[in-house]
N, C-alpha and C positions, 0 to 999 in steps of 0.2 A: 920598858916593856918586858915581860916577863918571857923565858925562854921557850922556845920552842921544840920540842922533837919532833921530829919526820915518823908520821908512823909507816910500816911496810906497806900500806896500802896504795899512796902518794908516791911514794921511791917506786914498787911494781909500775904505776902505772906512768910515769915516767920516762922508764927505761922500755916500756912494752910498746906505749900507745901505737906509734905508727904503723906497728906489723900486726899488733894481735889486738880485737877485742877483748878487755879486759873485765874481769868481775872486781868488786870491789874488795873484796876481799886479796885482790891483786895477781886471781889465778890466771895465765893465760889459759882462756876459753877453746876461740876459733879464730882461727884468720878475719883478718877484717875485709871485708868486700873492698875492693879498690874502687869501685864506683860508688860507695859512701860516704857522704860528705865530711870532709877532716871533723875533727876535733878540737876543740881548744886544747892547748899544750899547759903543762904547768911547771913550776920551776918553785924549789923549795928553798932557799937559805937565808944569806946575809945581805941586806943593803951593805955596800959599800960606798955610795953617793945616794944625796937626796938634792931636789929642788921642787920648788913648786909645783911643775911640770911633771918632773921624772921622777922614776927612782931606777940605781942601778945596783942589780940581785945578780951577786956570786953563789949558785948551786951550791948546796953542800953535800953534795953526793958525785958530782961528776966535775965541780971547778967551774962547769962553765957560766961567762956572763952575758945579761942582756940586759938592754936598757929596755925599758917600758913607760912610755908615754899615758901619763894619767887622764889627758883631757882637761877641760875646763868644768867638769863636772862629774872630778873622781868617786870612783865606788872602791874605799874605802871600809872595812867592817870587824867591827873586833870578836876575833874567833870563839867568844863564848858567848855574849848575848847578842852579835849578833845587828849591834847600833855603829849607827855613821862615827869612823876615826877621823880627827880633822890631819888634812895632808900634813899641814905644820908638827903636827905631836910624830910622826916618825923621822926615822933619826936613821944615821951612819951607825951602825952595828946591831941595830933592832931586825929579830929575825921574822920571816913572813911565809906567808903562802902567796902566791898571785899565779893568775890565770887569764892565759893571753893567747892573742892570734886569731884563727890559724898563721894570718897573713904577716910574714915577716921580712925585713930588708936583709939584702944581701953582706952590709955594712961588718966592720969590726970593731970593737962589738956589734951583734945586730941589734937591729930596736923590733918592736910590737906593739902593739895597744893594749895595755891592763883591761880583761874584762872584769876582774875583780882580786883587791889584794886583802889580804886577811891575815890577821897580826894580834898579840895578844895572848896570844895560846900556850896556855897553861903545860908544865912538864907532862906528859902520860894522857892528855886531853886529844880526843881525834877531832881532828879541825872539819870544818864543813865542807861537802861538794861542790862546786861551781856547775849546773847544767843545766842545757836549755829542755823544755820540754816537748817531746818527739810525740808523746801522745797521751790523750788526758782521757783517763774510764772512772764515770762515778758511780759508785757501789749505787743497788736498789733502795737502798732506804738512805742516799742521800750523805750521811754518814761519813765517807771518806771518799778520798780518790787515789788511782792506782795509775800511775804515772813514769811512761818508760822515758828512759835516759840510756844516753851515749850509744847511738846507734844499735839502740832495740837490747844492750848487754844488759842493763838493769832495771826490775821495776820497782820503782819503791811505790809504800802506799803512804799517803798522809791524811790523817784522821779530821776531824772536822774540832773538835776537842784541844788538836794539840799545837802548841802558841805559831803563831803565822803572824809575820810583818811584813809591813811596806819598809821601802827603802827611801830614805828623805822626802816623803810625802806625808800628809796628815790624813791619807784613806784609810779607813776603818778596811781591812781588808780579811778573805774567809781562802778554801777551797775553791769556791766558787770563782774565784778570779782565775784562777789556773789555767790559763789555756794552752792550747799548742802554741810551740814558740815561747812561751813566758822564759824566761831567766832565774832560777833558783839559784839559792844557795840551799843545801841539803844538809840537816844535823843527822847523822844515824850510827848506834853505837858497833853495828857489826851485820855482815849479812849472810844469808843460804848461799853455801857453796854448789849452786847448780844452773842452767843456762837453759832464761835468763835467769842472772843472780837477784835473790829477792832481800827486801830489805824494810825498814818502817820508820819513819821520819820524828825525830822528839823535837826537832823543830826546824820553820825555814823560813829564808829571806825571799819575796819575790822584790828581782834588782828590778826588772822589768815586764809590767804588767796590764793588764787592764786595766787603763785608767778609765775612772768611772765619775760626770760630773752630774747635774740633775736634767746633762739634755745630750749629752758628747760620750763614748765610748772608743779608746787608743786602746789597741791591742797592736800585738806583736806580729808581723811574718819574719819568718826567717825567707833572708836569700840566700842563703849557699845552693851553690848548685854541684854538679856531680862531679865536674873537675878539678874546680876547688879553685877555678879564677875567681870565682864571685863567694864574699862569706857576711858572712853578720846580720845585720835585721832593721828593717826597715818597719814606722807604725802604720795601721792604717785606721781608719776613723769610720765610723758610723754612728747614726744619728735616726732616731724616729721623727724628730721634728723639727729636723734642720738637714734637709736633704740639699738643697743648694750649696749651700757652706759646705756641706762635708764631699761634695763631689767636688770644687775648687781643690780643697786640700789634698785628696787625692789624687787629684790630676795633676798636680805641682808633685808628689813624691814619685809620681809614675814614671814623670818628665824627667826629676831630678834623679830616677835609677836608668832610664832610659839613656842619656847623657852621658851620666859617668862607664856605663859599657861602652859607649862609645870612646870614649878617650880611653879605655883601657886597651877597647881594639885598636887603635890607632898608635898606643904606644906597646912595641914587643915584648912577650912575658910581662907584660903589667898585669897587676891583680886588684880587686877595687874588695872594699870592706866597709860595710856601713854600720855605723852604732848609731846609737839613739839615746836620749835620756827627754823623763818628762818632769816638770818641776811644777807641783800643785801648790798654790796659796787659795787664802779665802778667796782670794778676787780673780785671779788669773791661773789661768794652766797654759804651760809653755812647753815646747815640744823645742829640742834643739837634735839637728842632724848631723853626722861630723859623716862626710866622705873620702874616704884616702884611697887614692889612685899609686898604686907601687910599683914603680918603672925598675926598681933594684935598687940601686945602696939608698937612697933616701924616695919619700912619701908627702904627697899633699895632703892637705884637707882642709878640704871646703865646707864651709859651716852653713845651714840653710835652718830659718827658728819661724817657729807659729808662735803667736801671742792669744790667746782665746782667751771667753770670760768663761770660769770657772764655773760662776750657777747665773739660769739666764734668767734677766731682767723683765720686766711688765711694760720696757720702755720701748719707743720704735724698735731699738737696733736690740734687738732680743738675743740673737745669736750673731758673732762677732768674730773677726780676724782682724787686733788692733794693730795699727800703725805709730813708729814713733812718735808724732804728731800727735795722736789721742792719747800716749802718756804722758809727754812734758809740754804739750800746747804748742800755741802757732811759731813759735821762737826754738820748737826741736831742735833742728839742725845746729843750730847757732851755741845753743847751751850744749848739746852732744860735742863738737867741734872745741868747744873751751874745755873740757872735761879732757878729751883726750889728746890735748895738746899740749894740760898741765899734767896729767898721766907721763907723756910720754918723756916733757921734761924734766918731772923727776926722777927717770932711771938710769940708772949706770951709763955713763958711754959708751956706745956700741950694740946697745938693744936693740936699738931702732934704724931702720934707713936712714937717711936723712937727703936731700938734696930733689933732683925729680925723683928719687925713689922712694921719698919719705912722705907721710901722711900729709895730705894738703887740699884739707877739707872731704865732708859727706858732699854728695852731689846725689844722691837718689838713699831708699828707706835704706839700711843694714839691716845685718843679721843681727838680733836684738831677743831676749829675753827677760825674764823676772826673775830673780832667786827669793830662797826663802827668806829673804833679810828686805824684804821691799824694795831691791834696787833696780833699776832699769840698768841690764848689762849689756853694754854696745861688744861685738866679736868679732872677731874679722879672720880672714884664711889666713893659713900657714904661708910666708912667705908673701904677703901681699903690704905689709907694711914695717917689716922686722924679719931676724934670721933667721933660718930653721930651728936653733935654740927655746924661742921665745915660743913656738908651738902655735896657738891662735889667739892671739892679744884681745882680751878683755879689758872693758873700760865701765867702770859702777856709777851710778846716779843714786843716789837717794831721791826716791818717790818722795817719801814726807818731807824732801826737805825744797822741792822745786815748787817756787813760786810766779804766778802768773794774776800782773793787775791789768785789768780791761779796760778802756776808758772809753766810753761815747763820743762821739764827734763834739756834741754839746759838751763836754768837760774838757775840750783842751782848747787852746787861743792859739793864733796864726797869728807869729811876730818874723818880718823880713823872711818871709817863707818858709819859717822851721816852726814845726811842732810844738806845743809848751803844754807843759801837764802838770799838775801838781808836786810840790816838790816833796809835802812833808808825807803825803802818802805813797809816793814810791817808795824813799829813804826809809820809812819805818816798816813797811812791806817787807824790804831785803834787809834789813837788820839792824840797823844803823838809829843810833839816838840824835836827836834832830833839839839844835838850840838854837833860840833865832837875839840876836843883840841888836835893840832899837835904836840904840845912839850908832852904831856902824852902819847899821842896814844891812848884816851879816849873818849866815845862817849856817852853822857848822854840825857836821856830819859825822859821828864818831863807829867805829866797827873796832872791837880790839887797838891793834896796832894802827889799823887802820883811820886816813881823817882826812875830809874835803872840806872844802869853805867857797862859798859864791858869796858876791853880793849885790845887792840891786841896782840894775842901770850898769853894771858894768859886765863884761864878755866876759871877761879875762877870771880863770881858778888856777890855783896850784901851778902855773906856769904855763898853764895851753887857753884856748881859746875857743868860746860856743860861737854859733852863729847868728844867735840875738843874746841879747842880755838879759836876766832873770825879771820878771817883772811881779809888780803886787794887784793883783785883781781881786775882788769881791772877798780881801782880807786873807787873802790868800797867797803863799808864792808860786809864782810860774816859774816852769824851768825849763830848757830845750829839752825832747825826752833825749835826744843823744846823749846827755848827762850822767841818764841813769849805765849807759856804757863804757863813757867815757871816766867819767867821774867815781862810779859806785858799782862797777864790775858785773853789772849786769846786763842785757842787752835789751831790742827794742823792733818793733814792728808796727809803721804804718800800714792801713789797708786803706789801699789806693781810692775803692770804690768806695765804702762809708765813712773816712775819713779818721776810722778809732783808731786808738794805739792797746796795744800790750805791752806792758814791758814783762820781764822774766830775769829772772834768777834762782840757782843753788845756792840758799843760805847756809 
């Protein structure tokens, strides 16, 4: 990455923020109102550690370090145009901008929550603002808007003309999305030394904004309150014709901010800080919550996700709040459960709990979202199945690649009271090339590395044992469905009442 200078502007406002309103130009103004809601704080230098999770920034003006907590859905941004950095491309020695807080652990080093890190930045290049918007005026003819930041110290304007992005969404986005509360980043080469300081925007990021689908509107509140127990921003939802749904979700963030005051009053000097992020695809728009409750040296956070459809249907269920279930079918749990049990086997030792404190099955939906790559992301809190290290353990499905066959009661046979279903359209469903040998009476199942064999009339594969024996009906083979579990790593569901099967698999 290329090197960074700190301009005067960044260092002033650094060194000033807590005592004085600051102009961007870095003049201390006026005192700041102590009944004013904090600030986000910013910190300029070097990573000296990365992980997935974290990154930890050695100041290069004052020495000091903090670690910053990226989330599961880092806002990442490269200081000149402005596009998503993948977490992996920074690195031990790459310098940055990020922008964090207010809310921070008492800890050594302390930690924060990244509101945004920005990196990239060219020698002599003034790197972007980070701020939320306090207040949005749109010029008479439409034109632009005149939008103050940092507690009324600056206004800038941004034209309707001059380039405006979304941040990891595919919304076509204007001025017109700006609202109070939104989340910019702010490009501006220099501003009026006067109070307020005024300035003009060549270009900006909205991190968080008005999402806009063809029936759903998420917009931004800020909760900070005057104290400065309470900070960050909570979405709220409105809808012209889906009023029902969007009073549910409503009332679930009401709940879910209602709550966590309460555990902050409940535990002393705790402070609670909500972020948000939204992830638009064609098909789905997903809203994931992160809540951190901060008792001192360390912080929770509890993850709460909306799943919506993105543009609504002609079909009954018009307007939606999906359930895992509706994306991976009646075998969810089951396929989630194997997902994240092969997840958690593949990691290092000592990521995970393990024992009664380790992951031991879903028992009701999770907290679940879509990213922009198709996958269905199972999430789970901080500390609820892993260290505080490990932050909020995600776990990926591939959508395109989970499969669900259905069977009618009429397509499966009842042999010594198990299930039997076709074998060569399971097998080749989840992946597996199917050969059948007529002098054996054997039918072999190949996946990669992988290979099963049954054969007919007999229980007995690979060294374990079904509970009927594979049979040949109408030219066809039968198989136990538990087969397809046992045998071809996939899993299985009878329903009680009509008698069908599903079986399911991640090919």
């Amino acid at each position: 990455m290329k090197k960074i200078i700190i301009s005067l502007f960044l260092a002033a406002l650094m060194l000033t923020q807590a005592v004085f309103t600051v102009s961007a130009a870095g003049l201390a103004l006026t005192p700041q109102d102590a009944s004013q809601p904090a600030l986000p704080s910013s910190i300029s230098g070097m990573i000296v550690s990365a992980t997935d999770k974290t990154i930890t920034v050695k100041s290069g003006q004052t020495g000091e370090i903090i670690v910053l907590n990226l989330g599961d859905i880092p806002r990442v941004v490269d200081g000149v145009s402005g596009q998503p950095v993948a977490v992996a491309d920074m690195k031990k020695g790459d310098n940055v901008v990020a922008y964090y807080g207010p809310a921070m652990t008492r800890s050594i080093p302390p930690q924060s929550n990244a509101l945004v890190v920005i990196c990239n930045i060219p020698q002599d290049y003034q790197a972007p603002r980070y701020a939320q918007a306090e207040s949005v005026e749109k010029a008479a003819d439409g034109n632009s808007v005149k939008v103050t930041i940092d507690n009324g110290s600056i206004i800038v304007t941004i034209n309707r003309d001059a380039p405006i992005f979304p941040y990891l969404t595919r919304n076509i986005v204007s001025i017109d999305n700006i609202k109070v509360g939104s989340q910019l980043l702010i490009w501006y080469p220099f501003v009026a030394s006067s109070y307020p300081a005024q300035a003009t925007a060549t270009k900006t990021v909205i991190l968080g904004q008005a999402v806009l689908s063809d029936w759903l509107t998420i917009e931004n509140k800020d909760m900070t309150d005057s104290a400065g127990s309470i900070s960050g921003a909570l979405p709220v939802f409105s809808s012209d014709a889906a009023s029902d749904v969007v009073k549910q979700l409503n009332d679930k963030v009401d709940k879910l901010s209602s709550d966590a005051k309460k555990a902050a009053d409940a535990k002393k000097n705790a402070g609670v800080y909500f972020t948000y992020d939204v992830i638009t695809t064609t098909e789905y728009t997903s809203v994931v919550i992160h809540t951190s409750v901060n008792p001192g040296n360390t912080s929770s956070d509890r993850v709460t996700t909306f799943v919506l459809n993105t543009t609504a249907s002609d079909g009954g269920e018009k307007y939606r709040i999906y359930t895992l279930e509706d994306l991976l079918g009646p075998n969810a749990y089951k396929l989630a459960n194997s997902a994240i049990s092969k997840g958690i086997a593949a990691a290092d030792p000592g990521s995970y709990f393990t024992g009664g404190d380790g992951f031991d099955g879903l028992y009701s939906d999770p907290s679940f979202y879509v990213d922009q790559d198709g996958n269905a992301v199972i999430i789970f809190d901080k500390y609820s199945i892993a260290p505080g290290v490990m932050g909020t353990p995600a776990f990926a499905i591939p959508l395109g690649n989970v499969v669900n066959i259905a069977f009618d009661a009429a397509d499966t046979l009842t042999v010594d009271g198990a299930a039997l279903v076709p074998l060569r359209r399971v097998a080749e469903a989840l992946g597996y090339a199917v050969a059948w040998d007529g002098g054996s009476q054997t039918v072999t199942m190949t996946k990669g590395d992988k290979a099963s064999a049954v054969k007919i009339g007999d229980a007995a594969f690979n060294g374990g044992d079904l509970t009927a024996a594979p049979v040949i009906h109408n030219g066809l083979t039968y198989i136990p469905v538990a087969f397809a579990e046992l045998g071809l790593g996939g899993c299985y569901q009878v329903n009680p009442k009509t008698g069908g099967v599903t079986v399911s698999a991640v090919r």
